[in-house]
N, C-alpha and C positions, 0 to 999 in steps of 0.2 A: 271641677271647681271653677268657677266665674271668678275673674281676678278683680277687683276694683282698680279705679285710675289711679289710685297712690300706690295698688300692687305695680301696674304697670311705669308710675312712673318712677318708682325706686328699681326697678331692672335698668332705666337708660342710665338713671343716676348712678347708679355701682359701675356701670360699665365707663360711664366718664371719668368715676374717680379711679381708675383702672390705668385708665389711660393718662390720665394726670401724672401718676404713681409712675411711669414710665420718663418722663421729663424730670431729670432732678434739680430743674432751676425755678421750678412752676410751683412748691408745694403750694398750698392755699389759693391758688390764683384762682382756681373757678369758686370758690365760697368769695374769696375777695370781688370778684368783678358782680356778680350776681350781687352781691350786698349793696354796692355802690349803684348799681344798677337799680335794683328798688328802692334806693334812696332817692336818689334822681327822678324816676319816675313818677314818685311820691311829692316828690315835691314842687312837681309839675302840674299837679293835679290829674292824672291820667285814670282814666276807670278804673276802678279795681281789676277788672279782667284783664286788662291791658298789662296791667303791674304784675297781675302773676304772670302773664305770657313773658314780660321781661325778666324776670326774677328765674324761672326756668330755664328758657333759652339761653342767658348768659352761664347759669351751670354748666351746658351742654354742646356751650358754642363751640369748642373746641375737640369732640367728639372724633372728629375727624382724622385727629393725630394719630392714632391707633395705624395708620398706615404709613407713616414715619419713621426710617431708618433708626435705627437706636445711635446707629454712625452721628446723623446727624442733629437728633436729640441730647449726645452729649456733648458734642463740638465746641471746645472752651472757646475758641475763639474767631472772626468772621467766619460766615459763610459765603460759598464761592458762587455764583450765579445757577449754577446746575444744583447746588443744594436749597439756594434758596427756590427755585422753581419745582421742587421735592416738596417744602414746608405750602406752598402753593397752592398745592392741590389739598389740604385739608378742610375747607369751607364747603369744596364738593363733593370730597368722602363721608362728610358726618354729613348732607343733606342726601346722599343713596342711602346710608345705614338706616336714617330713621323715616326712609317715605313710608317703606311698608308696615312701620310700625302704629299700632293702634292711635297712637297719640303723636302722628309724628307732623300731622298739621298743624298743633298747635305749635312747634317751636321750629319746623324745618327752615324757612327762612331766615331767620335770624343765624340760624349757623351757617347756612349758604352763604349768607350778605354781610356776616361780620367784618369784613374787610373791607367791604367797598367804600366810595370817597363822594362825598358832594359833587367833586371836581371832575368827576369821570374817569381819576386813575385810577381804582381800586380794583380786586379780582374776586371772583372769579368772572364776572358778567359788564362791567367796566359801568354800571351805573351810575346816572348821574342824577344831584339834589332832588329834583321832584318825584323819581323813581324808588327814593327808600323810604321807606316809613320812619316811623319818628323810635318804632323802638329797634329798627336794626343802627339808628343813628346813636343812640343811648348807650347798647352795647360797645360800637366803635371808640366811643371815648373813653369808659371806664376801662374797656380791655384794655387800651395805649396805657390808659395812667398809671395802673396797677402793673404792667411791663416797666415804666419809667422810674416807680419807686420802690423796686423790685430788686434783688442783688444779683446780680449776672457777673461769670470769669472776667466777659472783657469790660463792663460796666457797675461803677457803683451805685447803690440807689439814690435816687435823685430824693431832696425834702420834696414836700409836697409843695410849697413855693415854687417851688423850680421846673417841679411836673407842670404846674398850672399855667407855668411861663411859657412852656413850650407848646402847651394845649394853644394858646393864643397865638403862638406865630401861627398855627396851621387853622385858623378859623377860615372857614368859607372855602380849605382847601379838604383837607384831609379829615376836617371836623366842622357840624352844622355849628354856627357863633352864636346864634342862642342857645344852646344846649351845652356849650361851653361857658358861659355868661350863667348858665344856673347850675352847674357843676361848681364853679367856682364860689360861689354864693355857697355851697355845701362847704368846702374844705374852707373858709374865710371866717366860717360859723361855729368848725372844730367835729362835723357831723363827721370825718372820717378816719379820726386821727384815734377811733380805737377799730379800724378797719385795715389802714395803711399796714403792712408788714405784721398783721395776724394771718394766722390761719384758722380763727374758730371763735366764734363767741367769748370774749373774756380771756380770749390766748394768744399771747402776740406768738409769732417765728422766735424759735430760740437760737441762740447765736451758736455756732461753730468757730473756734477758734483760729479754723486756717481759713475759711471762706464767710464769714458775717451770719446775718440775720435767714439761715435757709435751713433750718429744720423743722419740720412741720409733723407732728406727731401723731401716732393711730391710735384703735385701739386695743391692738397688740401690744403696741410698744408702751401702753399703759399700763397694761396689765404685768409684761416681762420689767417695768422698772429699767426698761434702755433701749435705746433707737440711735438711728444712724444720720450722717450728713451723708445724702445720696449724691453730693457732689463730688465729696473726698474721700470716705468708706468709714470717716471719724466715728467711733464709737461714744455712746456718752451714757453714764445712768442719770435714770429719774428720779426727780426726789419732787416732793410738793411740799412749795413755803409757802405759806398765807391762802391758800387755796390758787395758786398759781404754780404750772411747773415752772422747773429748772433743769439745764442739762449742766453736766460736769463730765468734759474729757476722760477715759478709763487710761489714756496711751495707747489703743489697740487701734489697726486700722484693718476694715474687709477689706475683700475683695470685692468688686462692682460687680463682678459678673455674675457670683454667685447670689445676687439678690435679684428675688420675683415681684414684680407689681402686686399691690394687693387692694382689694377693692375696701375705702372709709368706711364700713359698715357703720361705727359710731355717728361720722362727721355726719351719712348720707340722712339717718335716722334721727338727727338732730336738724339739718335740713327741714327734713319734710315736715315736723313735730310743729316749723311754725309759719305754716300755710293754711290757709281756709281749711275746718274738720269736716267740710262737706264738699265730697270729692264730684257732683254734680257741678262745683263751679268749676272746676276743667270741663266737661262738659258746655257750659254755658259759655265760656270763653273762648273756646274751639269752635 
């Protein structure tokens, strides 16, 4: 059987949402940065191929975490220099997983480079401004913003104001200033504000009662009518009001350990559903 490029590129995708599913502070974050990301892109005016290259690679940027202590995946609070130098090496884990993979030219850099800096301090290769392309510069920003308005143990999420504020101290440092100068222009316009703290199309994060806005739903946990805060073990059933979930507390709490990552089949499959239906433009973009 000959797979096509959407067979192949829904195998990296399930394996990224795999790996998401392992972070319980992350739900949504690779729908969210890829979203904002082809926002940006889009409204940049960037080639179409360019835009799906960035729309992809920001899904997948993170791919690399698959070889991340689960120690330090749950770690409520700092991490210590030998851990963050752990979380380090993941931009050069996901760019060996997908060399050899059929399609892995079209997104390898971008997960290699989504760390790096204008300024020459980023890692894994210390590049500097005229060494990154404009869409490993696109993902760098949207990944920070979506980390900053995002709910983390030892951080609350920031408004998108406050994200935006911060994007700006670090222009010309950590972030190119035109790219944050048309990022802003997006969330000033209200383009993100059914992005920010969703995890899906039309779905915002639903809130957890001991830890905020961090449940991000399958579609398992659609079907069983209850899902968990993979932060706290908080049980909750589903109910659907107005065509919108809702969770509601049971009282019951898991255990952490006995829960398995499990690959968005819905999320990844609604993903792909709204990309070009002629898989020759991967192809043509590659």
């Amino acid at each position: 059987m000959i797979k096509t490029d959407y067979d192949l590129l829904r195998s990296l995708l399930l394996m990224a949402s795999v790996v998401e599913a392992r972070d319980p502070y992350t739900g949504g974050h690779l729908w969210r940065v890829s979203q904002m990301a082809y926002l940006l892109a889009n409204h940049l005016g960037l080639p179409e191929e360019q835009q799906l290259r960035i729309r992809i690679g920001a899904y997948l940027h993170d791919l690399g975490k698959v070889s991340i202590s689960d120690a330090v995946l749950h770690k409520k609070n700092a991490l210590t220099d030998s851990e963050f130098s752990e979380i380090k090496t993941h931009p050069m884990v996901g760019f060996n997983l997908v060399q050899q993979h059929p399609l892995g030219d079209f997104v390898k850099y971008i997960i290699r480079h989504h760390h790096e800096r204008p300024d020459g301090r980023g890692y894994p290769d210390n590049l500097i401004d005229e060494e990154l392309d404009v869409s490993i510069k696109i993902v760098s920003v949207c990944d920070a913003f979506d980390a900053m308005t995002s709910s983390r143990p030892y951080q609350k999420n920031l408004l998108i104001d406050e994200a935006v504020h911060r994007l700006n101290l670090e222009r010309g440092k950590q972030f190119d200033g035109n790219l944050v100068s048309a990022f802003q222009e997006l969330c000033d316009n209200g383009h993100l504000n059914k992005i920010v703290l969703h995890s899906a199309t039309g779905q915002s994060l639903l809130f957890c009662h001991e830890c905020g806005p961090t449940i991000s739903v399958n579609e398992e946990d659609i079907f069983r009518h209850k899902t968990l805060c993979r932060v706290c073990g908080g049980e909750y059933d589903l109910s659907n009001r107005a065509g919108l979930l809702d969770a509601e507390f049971t009282g019951n709490l898991v255990g952490l350990d006995v829960l398995s990552p499990k690959p968005d089949l819905l999320g990844v499959d609604s993903f792909i559903s709204q990309l070009p239906s002629d898989s020759s433009f991967l192809k043509a973009a590659g």
